[in-house]
C-alpha positions as CSV (number, residue, x, y, z in Angstrom):
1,X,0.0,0.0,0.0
2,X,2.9,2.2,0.8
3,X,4.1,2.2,-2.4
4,X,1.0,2.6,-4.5
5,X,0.0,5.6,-2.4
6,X,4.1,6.6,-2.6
7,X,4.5,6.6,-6.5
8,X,0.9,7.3,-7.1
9,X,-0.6,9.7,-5.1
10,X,2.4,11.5,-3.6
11,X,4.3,12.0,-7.9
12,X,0.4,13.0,-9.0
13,X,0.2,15.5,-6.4
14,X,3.9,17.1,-6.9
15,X,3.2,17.5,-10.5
16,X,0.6,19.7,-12.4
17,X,1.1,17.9,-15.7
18,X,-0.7,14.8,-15.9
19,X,1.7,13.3,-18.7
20,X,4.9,14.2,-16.5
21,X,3.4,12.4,-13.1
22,X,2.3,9.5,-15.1
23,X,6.3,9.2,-16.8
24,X,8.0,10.3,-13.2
25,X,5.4,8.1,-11.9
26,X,6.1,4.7,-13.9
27,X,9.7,5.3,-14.3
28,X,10.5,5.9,-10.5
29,X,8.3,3.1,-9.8
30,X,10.6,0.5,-12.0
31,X,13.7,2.2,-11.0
32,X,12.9,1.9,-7.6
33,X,12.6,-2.5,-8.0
34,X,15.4,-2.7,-10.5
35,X,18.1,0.3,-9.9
36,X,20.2,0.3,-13.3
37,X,19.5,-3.1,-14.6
38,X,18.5,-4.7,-17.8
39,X,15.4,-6.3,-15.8
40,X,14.2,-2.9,-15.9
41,X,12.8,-3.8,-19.2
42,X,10.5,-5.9,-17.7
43,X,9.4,-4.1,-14.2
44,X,8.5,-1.0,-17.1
45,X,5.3,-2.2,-18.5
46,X,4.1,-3.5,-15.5
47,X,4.5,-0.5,-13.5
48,X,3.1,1.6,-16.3
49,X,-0.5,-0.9,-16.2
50,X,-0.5,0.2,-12.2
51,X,0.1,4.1,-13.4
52,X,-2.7,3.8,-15.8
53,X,-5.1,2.0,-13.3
54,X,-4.0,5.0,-11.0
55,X,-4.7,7.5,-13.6
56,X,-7.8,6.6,-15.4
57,X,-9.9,7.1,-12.3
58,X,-7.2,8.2,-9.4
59,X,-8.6,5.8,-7.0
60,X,-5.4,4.0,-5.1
61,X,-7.2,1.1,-4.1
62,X,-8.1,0.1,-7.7
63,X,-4.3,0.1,-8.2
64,X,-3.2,-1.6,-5.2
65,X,-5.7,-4.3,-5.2
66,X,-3.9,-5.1,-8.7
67,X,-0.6,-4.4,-7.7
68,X,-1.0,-7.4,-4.3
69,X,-2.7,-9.8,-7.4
70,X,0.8,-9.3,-9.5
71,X,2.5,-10.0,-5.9
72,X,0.6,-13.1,-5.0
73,X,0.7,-14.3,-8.8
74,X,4.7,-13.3,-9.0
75,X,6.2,-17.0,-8.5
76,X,4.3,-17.5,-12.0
77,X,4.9,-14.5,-13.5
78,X,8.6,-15.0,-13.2
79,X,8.7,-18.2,-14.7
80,X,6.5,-17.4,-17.5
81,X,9.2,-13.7,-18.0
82,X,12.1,-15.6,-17.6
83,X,10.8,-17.9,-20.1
84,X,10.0,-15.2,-22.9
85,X,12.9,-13.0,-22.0
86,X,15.8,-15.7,-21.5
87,X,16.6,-13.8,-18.6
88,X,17.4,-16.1,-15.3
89,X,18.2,-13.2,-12.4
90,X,14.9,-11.8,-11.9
């Protein structure tokens, strides 16, 4: 919850532009859970499908109740990345 209402609320605030808190917001977010790492690539999209849930209708729960699904659902999600992506270090 912390960090749905962190990169959501908090970024969405700061900024008046709507198309620069949802770029600080997704970026930050992926940064933030990969640092400078090619796995990146793959923490981008799915922090940009928790900015969007944020911003269609900037209501947090909506995005945090996705964001705990992708948690409880991450054991397959890995595999099924690391299969696609060839990548083994996630």
């Amino acid at each position: 919850m912390f960090e749905e209402a962190a990169f959501r609320t908090t970024i969405y605030r700061f900024f008046k532009n709507d198309k620069i808190a949802f770029i600080v917001s997704s970026i930050s977010f992926a940064w933030m859970h990969t640092g400078a790492n090619p796995i990146l690539i793959v923490y981008l999209p799915m922090s940009v499908v928790l900015t969007l849930i944020y911003h269609r209708r900037r209501v947090l729960g909506e995005s945090i109740l996705v964001h705990g699904l992708m948690n409880a659902l991450l054991p397959t999600i890995i595999v099924l990345l690391q299969t696609i992506t060839g990548l083994y270090y996630l």
